[in-house]
Rosetta silent file (secondary structure, phi, psi, omega in degrees, C-alpha in Angstrom):
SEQUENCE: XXXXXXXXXXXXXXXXXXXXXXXXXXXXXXXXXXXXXXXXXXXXXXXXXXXXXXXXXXXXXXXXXXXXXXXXXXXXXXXXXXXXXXXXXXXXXXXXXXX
SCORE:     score description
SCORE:     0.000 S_00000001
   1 L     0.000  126.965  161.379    5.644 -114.338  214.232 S_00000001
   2 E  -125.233  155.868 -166.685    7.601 -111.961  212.224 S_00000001
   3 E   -98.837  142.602  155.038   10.359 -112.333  209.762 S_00000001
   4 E   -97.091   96.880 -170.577   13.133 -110.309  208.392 S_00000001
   5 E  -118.549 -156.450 -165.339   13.677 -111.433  204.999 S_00000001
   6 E  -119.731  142.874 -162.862   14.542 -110.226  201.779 S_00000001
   7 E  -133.180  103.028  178.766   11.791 -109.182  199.036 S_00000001
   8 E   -64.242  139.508  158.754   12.832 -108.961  195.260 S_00000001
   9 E  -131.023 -173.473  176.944   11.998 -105.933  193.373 S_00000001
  10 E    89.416 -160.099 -157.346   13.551 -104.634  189.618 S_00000001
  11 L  -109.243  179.813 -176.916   13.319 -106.228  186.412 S_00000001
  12 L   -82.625  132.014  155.629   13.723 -109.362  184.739 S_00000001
  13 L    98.048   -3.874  178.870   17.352 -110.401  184.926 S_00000001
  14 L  -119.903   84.562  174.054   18.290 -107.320  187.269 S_00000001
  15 E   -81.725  170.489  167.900   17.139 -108.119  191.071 S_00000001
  16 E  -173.437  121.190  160.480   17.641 -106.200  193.649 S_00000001
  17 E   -78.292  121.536 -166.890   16.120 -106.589  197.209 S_00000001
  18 E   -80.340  146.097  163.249   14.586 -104.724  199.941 S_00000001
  19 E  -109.734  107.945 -179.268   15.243 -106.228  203.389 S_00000001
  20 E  -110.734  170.228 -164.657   11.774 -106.061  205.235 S_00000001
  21 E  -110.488  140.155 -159.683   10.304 -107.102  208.544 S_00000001
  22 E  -151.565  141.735  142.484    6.460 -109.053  207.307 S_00000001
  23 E   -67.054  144.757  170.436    4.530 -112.008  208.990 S_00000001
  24 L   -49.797  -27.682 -168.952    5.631 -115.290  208.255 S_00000001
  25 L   -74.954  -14.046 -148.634    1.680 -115.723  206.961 S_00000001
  26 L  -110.896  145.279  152.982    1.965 -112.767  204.235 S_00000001
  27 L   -67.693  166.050 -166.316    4.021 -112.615  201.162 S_00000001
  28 L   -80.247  -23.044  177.265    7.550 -110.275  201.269 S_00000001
  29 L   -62.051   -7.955 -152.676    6.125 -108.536  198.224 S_00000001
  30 L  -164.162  123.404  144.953    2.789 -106.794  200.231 S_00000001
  31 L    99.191   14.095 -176.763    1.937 -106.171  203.373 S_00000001
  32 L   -61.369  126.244  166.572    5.336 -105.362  204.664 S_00000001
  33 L   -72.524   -2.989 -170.719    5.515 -103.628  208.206 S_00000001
  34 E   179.448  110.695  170.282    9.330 -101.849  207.515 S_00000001
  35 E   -94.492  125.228 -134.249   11.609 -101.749  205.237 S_00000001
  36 E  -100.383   28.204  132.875   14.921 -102.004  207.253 S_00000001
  37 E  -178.957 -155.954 -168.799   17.838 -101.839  203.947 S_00000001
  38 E  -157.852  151.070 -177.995   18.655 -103.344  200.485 S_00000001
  39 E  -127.555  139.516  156.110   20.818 -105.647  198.985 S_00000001
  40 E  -119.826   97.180  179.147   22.288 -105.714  195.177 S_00000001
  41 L   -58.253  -12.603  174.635   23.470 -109.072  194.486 S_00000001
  42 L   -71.928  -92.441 -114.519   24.997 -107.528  190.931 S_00000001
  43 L  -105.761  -71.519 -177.163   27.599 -104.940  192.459 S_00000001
  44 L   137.499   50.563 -162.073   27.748 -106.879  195.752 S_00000001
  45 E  -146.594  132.937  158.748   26.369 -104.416  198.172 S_00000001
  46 E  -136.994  143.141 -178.217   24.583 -104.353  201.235 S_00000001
  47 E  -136.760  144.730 -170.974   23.410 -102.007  203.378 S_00000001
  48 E  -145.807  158.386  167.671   20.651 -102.328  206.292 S_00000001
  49 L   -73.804  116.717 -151.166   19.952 -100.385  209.537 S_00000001
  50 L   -71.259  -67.618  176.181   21.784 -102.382  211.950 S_00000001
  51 L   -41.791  -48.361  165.443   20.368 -101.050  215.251 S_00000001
  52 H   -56.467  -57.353  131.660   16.898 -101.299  213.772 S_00000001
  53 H    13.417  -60.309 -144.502   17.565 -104.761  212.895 S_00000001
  54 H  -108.993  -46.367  161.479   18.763 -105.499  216.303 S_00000001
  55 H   -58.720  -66.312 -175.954   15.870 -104.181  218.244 S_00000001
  56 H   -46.044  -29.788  179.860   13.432 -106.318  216.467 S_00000001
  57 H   -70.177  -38.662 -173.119   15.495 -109.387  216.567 S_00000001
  58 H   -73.829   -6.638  160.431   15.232 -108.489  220.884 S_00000001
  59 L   -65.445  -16.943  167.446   11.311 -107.947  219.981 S_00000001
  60 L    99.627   -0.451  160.446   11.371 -111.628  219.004 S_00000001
  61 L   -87.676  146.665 -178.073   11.591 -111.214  215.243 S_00000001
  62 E   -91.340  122.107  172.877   13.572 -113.994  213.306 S_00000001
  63 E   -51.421  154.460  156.209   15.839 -113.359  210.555 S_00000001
  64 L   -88.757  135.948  168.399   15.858 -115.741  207.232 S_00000001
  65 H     0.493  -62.031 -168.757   18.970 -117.634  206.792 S_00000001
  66 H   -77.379  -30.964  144.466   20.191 -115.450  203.995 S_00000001
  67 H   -37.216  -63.548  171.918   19.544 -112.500  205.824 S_00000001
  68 H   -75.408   -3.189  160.714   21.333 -113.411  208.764 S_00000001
  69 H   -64.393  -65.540  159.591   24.332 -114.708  206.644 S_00000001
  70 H   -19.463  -54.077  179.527   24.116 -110.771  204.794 S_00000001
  71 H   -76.893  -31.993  142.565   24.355 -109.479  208.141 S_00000001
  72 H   -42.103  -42.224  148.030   27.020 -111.393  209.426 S_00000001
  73 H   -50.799  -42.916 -170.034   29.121 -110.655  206.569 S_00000001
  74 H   -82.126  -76.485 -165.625   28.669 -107.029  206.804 S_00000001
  75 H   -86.515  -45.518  137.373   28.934 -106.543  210.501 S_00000001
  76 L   110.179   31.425  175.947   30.621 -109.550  211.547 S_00000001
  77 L   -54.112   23.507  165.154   28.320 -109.858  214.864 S_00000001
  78 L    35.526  -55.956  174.425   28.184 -113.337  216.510 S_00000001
  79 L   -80.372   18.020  142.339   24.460 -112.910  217.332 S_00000001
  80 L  -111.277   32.462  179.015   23.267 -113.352  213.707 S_00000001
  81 L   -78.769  -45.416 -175.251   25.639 -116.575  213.707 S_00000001
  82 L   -63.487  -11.941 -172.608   22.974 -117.953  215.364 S_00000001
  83 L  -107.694   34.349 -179.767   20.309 -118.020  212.945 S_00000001
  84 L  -157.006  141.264 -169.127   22.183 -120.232  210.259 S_00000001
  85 L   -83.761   89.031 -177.448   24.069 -123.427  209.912 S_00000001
  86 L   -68.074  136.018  164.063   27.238 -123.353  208.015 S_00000001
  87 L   -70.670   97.604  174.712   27.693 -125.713  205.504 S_00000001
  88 L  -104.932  131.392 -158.811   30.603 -127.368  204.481 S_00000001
  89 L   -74.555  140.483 -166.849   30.976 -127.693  201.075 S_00000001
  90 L  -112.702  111.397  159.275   32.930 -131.390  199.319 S_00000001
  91 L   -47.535  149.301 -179.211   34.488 -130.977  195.914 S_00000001
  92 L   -72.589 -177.466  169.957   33.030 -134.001  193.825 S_00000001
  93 L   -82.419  129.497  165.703   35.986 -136.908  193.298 S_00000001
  94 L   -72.987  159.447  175.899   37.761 -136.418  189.931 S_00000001
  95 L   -97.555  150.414 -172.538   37.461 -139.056  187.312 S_00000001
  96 L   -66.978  173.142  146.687   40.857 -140.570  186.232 S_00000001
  97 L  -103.124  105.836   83.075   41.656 -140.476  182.667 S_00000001
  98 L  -109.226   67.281  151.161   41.654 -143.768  180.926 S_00000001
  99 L  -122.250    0.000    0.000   37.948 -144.382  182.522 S_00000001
């Protein structure tokens, strides 16, 4: 089966990620078949070939969660909606003061 995920490159404390299409068997670092964009989680930026993307997902490749959230975000497509749950998140309770 192949995945589109995301594959860190850069330095220590500066990532930055390629988004490539892989087998689910291989690591994202090696052995990649395409590298379809990049993400920089510092400056907040992503950019991927959409259309490329889009064919593969109708070829039967699966996005990873975080991918298809990235892409959703970007493009704001309904058919990467599908590959992720949203989660909604519950502020803890506050504690009074005099406990």
């Amino acid at each position: 089966m192949l995945v589109i995920r995301l594959s860190r490159q850069g330095r220590s404390k500066r990532p930055f990620y390629r988004v490539v299409l892989t087998e689910h068997t291989k690591p994202a670092q090696c052995g990649h078949l395409e590298v379809l964009g990049s993400y920089d989680p510092l400056k907040h930026v992503f950019e991927a070939d959409i259309d490329s993307i889009k064919s593969w997902i109708a070829k039967w490749a699966q996005p990873s969660e975080r991918v298809a959230k990235l892409l959703f975000k970007s493009t704001n497509d309904t058919m990467f909606k599908k590959f992720y749950k949203e989660v909604e998140r519950k502020a803890l309770p506050k504690k009074e003061k005099g406990e």
